[in-house]
C-alpha positions as CSV (number, residue, x, y, z in Angstrom):
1,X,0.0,0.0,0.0
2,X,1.5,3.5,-0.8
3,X,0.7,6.2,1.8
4,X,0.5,9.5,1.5
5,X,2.8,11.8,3.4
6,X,1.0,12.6,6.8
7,X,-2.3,10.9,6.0
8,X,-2.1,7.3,6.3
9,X,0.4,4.7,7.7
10,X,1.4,0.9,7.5
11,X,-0.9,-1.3,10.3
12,X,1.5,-3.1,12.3
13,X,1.8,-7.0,12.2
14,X,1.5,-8.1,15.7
15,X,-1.1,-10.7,15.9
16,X,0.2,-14.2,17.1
17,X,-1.4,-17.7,17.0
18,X,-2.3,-16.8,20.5
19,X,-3.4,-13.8,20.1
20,X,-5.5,-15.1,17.4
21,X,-7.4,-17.4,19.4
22,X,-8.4,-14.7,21.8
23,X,-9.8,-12.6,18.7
24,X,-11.4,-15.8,17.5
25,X,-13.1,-16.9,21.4
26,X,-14.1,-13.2,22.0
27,X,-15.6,-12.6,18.5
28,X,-18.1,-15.9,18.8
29,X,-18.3,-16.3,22.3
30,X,-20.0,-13.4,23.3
31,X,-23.6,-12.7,23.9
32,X,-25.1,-15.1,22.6
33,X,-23.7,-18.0,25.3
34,X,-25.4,-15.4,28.1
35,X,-28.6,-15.5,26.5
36,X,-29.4,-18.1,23.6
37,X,-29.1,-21.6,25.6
38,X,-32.3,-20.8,27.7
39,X,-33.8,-18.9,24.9
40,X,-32.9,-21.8,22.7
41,X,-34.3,-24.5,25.6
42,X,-37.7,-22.4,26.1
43,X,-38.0,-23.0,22.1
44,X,-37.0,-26.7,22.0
45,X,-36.6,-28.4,25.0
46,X,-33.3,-30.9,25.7
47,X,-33.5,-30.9,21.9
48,X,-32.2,-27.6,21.5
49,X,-28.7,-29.8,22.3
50,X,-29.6,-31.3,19.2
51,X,-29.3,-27.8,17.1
52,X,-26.3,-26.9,19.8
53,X,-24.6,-30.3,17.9
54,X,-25.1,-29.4,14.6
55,X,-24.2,-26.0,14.8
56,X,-20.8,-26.6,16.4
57,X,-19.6,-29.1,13.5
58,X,-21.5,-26.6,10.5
59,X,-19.4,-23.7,12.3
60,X,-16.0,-25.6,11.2
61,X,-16.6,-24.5,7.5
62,X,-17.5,-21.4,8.2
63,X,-14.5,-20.9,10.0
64,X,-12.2,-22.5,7.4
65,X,-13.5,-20.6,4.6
66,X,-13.2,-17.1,5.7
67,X,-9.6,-18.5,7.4
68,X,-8.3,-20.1,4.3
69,X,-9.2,-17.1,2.4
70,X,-7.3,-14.6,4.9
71,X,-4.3,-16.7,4.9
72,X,-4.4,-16.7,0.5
73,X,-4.6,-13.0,0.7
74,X,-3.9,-11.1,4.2
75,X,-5.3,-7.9,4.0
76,X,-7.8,-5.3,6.3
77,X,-11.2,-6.1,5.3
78,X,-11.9,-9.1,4.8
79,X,-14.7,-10.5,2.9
80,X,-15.0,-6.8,1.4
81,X,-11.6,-7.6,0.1
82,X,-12.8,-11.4,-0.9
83,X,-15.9,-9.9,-2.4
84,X,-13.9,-6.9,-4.1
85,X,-11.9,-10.1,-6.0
86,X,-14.1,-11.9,-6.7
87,X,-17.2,-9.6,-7.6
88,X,-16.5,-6.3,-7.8
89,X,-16.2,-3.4,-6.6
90,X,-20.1,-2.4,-6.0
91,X,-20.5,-5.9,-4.4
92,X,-17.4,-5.5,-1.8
93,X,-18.8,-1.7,-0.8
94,X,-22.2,-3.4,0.1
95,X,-20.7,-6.0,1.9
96,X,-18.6,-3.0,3.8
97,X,-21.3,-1.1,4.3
98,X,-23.2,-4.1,5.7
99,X,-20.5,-4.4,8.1
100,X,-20.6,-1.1,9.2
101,X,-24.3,-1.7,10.1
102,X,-24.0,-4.6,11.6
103,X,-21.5,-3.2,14.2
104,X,-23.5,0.0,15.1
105,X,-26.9,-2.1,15.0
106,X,-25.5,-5.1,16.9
107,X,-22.7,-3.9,19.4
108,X,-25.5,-1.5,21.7
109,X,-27.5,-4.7,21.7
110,X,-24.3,-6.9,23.1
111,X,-23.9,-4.0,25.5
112,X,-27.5,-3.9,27.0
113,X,-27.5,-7.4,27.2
114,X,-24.5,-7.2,29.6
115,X,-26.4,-3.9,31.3
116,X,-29.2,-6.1,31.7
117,X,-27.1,-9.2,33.5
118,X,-26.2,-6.3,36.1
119,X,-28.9,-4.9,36.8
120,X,-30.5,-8.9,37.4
121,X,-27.6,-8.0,40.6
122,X,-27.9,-4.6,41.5
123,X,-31.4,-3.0,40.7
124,X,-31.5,-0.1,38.5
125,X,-33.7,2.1,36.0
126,X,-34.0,2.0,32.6
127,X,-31.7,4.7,31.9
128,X,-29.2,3.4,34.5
129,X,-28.5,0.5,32.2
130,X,-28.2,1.9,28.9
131,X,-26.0,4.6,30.9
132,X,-23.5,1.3,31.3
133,X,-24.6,0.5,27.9
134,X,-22.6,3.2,26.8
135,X,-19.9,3.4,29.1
136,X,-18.7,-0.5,27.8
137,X,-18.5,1.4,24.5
138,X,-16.4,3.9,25.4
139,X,-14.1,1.6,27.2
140,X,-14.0,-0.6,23.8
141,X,-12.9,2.4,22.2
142,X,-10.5,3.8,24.2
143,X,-8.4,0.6,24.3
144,X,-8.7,0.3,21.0
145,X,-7.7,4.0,19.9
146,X,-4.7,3.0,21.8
147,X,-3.6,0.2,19.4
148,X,-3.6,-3.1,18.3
149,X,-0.6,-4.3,20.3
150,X,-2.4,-2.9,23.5
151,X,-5.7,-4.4,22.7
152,X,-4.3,-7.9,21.9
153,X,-2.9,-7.7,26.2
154,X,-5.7,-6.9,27.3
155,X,-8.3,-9.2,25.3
156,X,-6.2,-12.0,26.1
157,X,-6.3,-11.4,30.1
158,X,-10.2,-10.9,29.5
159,X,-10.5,-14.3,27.7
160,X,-8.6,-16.3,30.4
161,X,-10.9,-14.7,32.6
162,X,-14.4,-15.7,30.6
163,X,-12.9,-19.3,29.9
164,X,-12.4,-19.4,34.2
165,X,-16.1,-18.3,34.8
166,X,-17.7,-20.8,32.1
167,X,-15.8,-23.6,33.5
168,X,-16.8,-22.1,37.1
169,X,-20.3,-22.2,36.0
170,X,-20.4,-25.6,34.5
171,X,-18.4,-26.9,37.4
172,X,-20.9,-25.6,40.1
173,X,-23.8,-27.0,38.5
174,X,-23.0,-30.8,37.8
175,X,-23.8,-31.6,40.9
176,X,-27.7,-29.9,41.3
177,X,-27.9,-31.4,37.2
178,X,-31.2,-34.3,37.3
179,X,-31.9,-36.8,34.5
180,X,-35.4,-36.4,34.7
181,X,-34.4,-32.8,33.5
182,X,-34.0,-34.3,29.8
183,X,-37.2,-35.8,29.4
184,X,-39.4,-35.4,28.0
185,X,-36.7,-34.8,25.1
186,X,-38.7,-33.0,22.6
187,X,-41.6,-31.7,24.0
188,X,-42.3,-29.0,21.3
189,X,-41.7,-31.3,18.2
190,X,-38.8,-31.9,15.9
191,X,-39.8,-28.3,13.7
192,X,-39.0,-26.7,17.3
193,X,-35.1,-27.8,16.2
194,X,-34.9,-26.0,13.4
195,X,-36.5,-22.9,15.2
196,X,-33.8,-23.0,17.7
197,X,-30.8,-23.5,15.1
198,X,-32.0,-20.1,13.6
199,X,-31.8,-18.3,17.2
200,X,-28.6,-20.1,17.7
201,X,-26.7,-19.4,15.1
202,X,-26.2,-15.8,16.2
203,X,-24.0,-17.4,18.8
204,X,-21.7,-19.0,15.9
205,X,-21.4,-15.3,14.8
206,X,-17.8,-14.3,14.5
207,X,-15.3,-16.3,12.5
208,X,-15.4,-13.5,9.9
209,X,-14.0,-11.1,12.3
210,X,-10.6,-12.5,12.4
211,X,-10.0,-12.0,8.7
212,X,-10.9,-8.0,9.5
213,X,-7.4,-8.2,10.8
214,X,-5.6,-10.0,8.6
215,X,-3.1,-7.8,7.5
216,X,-1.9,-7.3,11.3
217,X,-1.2,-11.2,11.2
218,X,2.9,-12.1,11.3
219,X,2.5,-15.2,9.6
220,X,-1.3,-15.6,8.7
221,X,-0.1,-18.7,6.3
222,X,0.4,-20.7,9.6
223,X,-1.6,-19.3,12.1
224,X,-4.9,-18.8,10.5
225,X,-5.7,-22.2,10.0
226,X,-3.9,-23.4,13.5
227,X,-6.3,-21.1,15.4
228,X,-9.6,-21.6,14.3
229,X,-9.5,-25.5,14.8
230,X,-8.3,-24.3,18.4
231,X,-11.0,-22.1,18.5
232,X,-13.9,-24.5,16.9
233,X,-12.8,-27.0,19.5
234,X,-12.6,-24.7,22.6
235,X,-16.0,-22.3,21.3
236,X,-18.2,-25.3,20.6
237,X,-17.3,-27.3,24.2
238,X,-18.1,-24.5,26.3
239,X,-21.3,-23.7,23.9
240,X,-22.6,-27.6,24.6
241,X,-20.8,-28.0,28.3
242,X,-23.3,-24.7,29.0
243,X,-26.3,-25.7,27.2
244,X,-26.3,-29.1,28.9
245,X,-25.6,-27.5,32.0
246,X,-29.1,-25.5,31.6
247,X,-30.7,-27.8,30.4
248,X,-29.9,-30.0,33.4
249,X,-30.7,-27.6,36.3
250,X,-34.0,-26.5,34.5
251,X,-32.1,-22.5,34.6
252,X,-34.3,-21.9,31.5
253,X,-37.0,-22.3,33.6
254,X,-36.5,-20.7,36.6
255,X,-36.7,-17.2,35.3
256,X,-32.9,-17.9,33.2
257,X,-34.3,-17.8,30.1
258,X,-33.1,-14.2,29.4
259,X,-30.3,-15.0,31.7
260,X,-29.6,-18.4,33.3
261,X,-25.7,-18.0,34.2
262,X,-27.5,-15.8,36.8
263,X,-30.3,-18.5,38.0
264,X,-27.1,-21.6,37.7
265,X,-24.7,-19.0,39.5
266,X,-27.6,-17.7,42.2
267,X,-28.9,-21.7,43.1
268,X,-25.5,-22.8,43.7
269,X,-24.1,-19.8,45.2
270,X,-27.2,-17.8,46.7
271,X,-26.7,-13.8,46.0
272,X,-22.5,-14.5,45.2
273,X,-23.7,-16.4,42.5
274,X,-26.1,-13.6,41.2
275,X,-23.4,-10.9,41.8
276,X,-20.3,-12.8,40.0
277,X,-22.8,-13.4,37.0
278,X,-23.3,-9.8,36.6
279,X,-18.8,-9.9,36.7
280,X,-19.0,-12.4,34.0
281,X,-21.6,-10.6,31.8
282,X,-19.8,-7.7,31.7
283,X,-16.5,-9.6,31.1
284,X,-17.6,-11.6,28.2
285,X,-19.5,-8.7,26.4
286,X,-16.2,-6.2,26.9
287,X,-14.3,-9.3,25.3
288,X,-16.7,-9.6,22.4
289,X,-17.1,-5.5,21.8
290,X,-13.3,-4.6,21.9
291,X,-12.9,-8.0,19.5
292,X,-15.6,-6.0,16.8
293,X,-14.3,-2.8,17.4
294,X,-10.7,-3.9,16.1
295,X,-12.2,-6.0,13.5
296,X,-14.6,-3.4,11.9
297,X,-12.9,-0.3,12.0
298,X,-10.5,-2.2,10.0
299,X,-13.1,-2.6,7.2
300,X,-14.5,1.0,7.8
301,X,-10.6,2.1,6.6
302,X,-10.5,-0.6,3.6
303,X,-13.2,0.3,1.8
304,X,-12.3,4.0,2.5
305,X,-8.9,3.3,0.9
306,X,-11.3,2.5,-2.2
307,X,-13.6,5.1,-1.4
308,X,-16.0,3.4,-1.0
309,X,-16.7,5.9,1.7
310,X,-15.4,9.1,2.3
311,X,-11.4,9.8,1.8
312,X,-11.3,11.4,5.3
313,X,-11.8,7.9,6.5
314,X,-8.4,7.0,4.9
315,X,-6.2,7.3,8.0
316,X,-4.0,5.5,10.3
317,X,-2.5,6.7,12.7
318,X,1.6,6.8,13.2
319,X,2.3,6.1,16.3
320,X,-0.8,3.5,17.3
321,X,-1.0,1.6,13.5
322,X,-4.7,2.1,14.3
323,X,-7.3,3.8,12.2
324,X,-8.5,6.4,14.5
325,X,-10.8,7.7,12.4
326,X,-12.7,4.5,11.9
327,X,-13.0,3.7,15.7
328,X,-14.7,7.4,16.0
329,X,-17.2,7.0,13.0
330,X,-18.0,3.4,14.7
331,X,-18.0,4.9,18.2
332,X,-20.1,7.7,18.0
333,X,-22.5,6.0,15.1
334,X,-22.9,2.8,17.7
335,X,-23.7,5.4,20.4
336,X,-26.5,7.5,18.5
337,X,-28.1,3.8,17.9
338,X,-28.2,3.2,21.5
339,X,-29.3,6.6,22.5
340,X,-32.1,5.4,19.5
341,X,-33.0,2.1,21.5
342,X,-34.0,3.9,24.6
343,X,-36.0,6.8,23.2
344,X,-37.8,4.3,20.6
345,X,-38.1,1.9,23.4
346,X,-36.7,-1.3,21.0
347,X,-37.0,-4.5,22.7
348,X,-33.5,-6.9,23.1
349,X,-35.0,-9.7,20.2
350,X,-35.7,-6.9,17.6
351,X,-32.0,-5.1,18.6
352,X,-30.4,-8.7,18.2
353,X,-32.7,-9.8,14.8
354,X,-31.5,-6.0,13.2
355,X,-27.8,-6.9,13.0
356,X,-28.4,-10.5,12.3
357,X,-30.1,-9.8,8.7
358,X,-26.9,-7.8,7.8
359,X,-24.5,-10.9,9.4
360,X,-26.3,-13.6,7.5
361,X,-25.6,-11.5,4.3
362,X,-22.6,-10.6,4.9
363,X,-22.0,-14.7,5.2
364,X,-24.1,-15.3,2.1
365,X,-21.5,-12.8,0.2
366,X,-18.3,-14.3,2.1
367,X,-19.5,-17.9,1.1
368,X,-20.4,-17.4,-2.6
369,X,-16.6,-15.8,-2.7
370,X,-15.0,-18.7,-1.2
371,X,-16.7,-20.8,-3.5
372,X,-14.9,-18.6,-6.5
373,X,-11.9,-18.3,-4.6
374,X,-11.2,-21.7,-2.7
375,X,-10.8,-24.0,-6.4
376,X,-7.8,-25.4,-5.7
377,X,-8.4,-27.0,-2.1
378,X,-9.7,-30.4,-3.3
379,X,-12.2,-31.6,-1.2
380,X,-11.9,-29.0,1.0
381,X,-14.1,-26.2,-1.6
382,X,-17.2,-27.7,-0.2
383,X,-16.9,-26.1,3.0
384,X,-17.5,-22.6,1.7
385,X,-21.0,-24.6,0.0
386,X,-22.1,-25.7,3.2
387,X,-21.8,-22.1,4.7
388,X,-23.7,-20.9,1.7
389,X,-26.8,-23.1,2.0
390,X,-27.0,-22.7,5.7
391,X,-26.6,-19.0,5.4
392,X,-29.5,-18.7,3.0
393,X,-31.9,-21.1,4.9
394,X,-31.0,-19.3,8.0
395,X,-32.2,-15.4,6.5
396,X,-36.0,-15.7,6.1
397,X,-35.8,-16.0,9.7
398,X,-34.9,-13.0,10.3
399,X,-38.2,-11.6,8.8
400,X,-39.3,-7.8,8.9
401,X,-36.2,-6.8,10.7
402,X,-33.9,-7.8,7.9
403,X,-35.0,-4.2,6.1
404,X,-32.3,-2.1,7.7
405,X,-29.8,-4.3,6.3
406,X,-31.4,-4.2,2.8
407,X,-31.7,-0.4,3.3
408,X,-27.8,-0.2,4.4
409,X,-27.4,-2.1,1.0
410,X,-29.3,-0.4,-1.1
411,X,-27.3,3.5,0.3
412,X,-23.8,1.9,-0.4
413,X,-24.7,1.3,-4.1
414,X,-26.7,4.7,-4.1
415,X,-22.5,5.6,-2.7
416,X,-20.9,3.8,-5.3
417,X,-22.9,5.2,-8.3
418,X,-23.0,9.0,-7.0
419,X,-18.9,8.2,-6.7
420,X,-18.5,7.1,-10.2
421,X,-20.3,10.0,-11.5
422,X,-17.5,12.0,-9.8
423,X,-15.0,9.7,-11.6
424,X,-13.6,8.6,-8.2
425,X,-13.9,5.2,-8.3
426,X,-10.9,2.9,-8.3
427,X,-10.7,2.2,-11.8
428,X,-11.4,5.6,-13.1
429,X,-8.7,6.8,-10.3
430,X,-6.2,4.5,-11.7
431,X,-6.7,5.4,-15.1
432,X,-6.0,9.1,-14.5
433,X,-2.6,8.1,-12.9
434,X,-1.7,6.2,-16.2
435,X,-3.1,8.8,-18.0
C-alpha cells in the first residue's frame, strides 16, 4: 500500500497464533452464550442440544472458509476484500457497508445485554442500564484507539478470565444437574429444532472477524488455520458443556431464560452467584465489543482506501497503526443507535434480529466468494457450499427486521454510483494516474 505523506500509515503485524485465538473466542463467544441456551431450551426443549450439535460441526466450515481465504490474501477487510476479488467493486462496498451496520446495530444490543445481566444484581432504572450501555462502548474504544498491540494484552487477560467463569459455572452445577431434567426430550416437536438453530446461530457469529485483521497477522499462512481449529474446538465445548448444564438444572426455567448463568450461579451460590454473574456478563460482552471494534474499524478504513466511503476515513494513525478515524465514526454511530433504543423503546430480540439480517448476508457474500476463490483445495471447496446453503436457509428468519440491512445495501450502491459519476472510483482513479 502506498501512503500519502502525513495521511495514512502501515498497520503493524502483531497478531500471534495466541493472540489469534483470543480474537477468535471473544468474537463468537460473546452474547449469545449469556442469552441463547435458555432462549434456545424455552424453544425446543433438551432438543435444543440437538441444534447446539449441529451448529458446532457446521461452524468448522465457516470458519475455514473465511480463514483459508485470509491466509491466501492477508489484508484489512476481509470478505469486502474477498468480495472486491471476486465480484466487484459495487458488491465488496455493500458487503462493507453491511458491516458497518452490523456493528453500530448489533454492538448497543451486546452491550445492554451485559447492562441487563447487572442490573439482574444490583437493581436499576431504565436509563441506569443503557447509561453502562454506553460506558462499555467507550471503554472498547478507548483501548482500541490505543492500538492493536495494547488491545491484543488486554483481550487475552479478558478471555482467560471468561474461559475461568464458564468452567466455574459448568463446574458448580454438575452436581444440582437431574436426568429427569431431559425428558421429555422434545416436547415441542422436531420443527421446534430448526427454530432453535436459527436463534442459535447468532452465537456461531464471529469467524469472519478475524479476517478483519488479517493484514496485522505475522504469519497468517500458519496461524490462521492453526487457530480456528483451536478455536472450533474450545468455542463449541463451552457452547454444549453450558447448554447441557441449563438444560440439566431447569435454569431456562427458573426465570434464566433471558439469563440463566444468573439463576445456575444464584442456586448454587445464593446472592455470590447472582453478583459474579453480573462480573461475567460484563467480562464476556467487553471481550466480544473490543474484539468487533478492532475488526470493523479495519473494514470501515478498507473500503475508504477504495472510497467506497469518504477519503477522510483513509487514516492510520503513526504512532498507534490504528485507524482512529474509523474507531470514531464506529464509536459515535454505535452510540447514536443506542441513544435510538432507549427513546424508541426497541425491545433486546428486535435489537439482536436488526444486525443478524446484515451478518447472515454478509456470510451469504463471504461464502459465494469462497466458492470462487477456494478452487484449488480439493475436497476442502465444499466447505465454503455448506456455509452458503446454511446461510440462506437461516435469513428468512430474520423476517421484517432484515429491512435495515437491505436499506444499508441499497445507500452503499446509491455511494458507489453517486462516486463514479464524480469519476472517483478505483478504476477511473487509476486510469488518471496512467493517463
Amino acid at each position: 500500500m502506498t501512503n500519502e505523506p502525513g495521511q495514512s500509515h502501515d498497520l503493524k503485524k502483531a497478531i500471534k497464533l495466541r493472540h489469534a485465538v483470543a480474537l477468535y473466542v471473544s468474537s463468537v463467544l460473546g452474547s449469545g452464550v449469556l442469552v441463547l441456551p435458555g432462549l434456545a431450551a424455552q424453544i425446543a426443549g433438551p432438543a435444543s442440544l440437538v441444534a447446539w450439535a449441529v451448529l458446532a460441526v457446521a461452524s468448522y466450515p465457516f470458519a475455514f472458509t473465511f480463514a483459508s481465504l485470509s491466509s491466501r490474501r492477508p489484508e484489512s477487510g476481509g470478505i469486502y476484500g474477498f468480495a472486491k476479488e471476486s465480484f466487484g467493486f459495487p458488491t465488496a462496498v455493500v458487503s462493507g457497508w453491511l458491516f458497518a451496520f452490523w456493528y453500530i446495530s448489533g454492538v448497543p444490543a451486546a452491550t445492554l445485554i451485559a447492562a441487563s445481566y447487572l442490573a439482574y444484581a444490583f437493581p436499576m432504572s431504565k436509563f441506569a442500564i443503557f447509561l453502562v450501555a454506553g460506558i462499555i462502548l467507550c471503554l472498547a474504544f478507548v483501548i482500541n484507539y490505543r492500538g492493536i498491540v495494547f488491545s491484543n494484552r488486554i483481550q487475552l487477560a479478558v478471555i482467560a478470565v471468561i474461559i475461568a467463569l464458564l468452567l466455574a459455572a459448568v463446574l458448580f452445577s454438575v452436581g444440582s444437574m437431574k436426568a429427569g431434567n431431559f425428558v421429555p426430550f422434545a416436547p415441542n416437536g422436531l420443527l421446534a429444532i430448526g427454530t432453535a438453530g436459527a436463534l442459535i446461530f447468532w452465537s456461531y457469529l464471529g469467524y469472519e472477524n478475524v479476517s478483519n485483521v488479517a493484514e496485522e497477522f505475522e504469519d497468517p499462512q500458519r496461524d490462521f488455520q492453526r487457530s480456528i481449529l483451536l478455536s472450533v474446538i474450545l468455542i463449541s465445548g463451552l457452547y454444549l458443556a453450558v447448554a447441557v448444564v441449563t438444560i440439566g438444572t431447569l435454569a431456562y426455567k427458573a426465570g434464566g431464560s433471558v439469563a440463566p448463568f444468573a439463576a445456575i450461579f444464584s442456586n448454587v451460590l445464593g446472592s455470590y452467584g447472582r453478583d459474579g454473574t453480573a462480573i461475567l456478563a460484563i467480562v464476556i460482552i467487553f471481550a466480544t465489543v473490543n474484539a468487533y471494534t478492532a475488526g470493523m474499524s479495519r473494514v470501515v478504513l478498507a473500503v475508504a482506501r477504495d472510497h467506497g466511503l469518504p477519503k477522510w476515513l483513509d487514516h492510520v494513525d503513526k504512532n498507534s497503526g490504528t485507524p482512529t478515524r474509523s474507531l470514531m465514526l464506529l464509536f459515535g454511530s454505535s452510540i447514536l443507535a443506542l441513544t435510538l433504543y432507549y427513546f424508541f423503546q426497541v425491545d433486546l430480540q428486535t435489537a439482536l434480529l436488526i444486525p443478524s439480517g446484515a451478518a447472515i448476508l454478509i456470510y451469504i457474500i463471504g461464502s459465494a466468494a469462497g466458492i470462487r476463490l477456494l478452487v484449488d483445495r480439493g475436497w476442502q471447496r465444499i466447505f465454503p457450499w455448506i456455509s452458503l446453503i446454511l446461510s440462506i436457509v437461516l435469513l428468512p428468519f430474520v423476517g421484517i427486521a432484515a429491512l435495515g440491512s437491505i436499506l444499508a445495501g441499497l445507500a452503499a450502491l446509491a455511494y458507489v454510483r453517486y462516486r463514479n459519476r464524480l469519476g472517483r472510483s478505483p478504476a477511473s482513479e487509476a486510469r488518471g494516474r496512467r493517463g
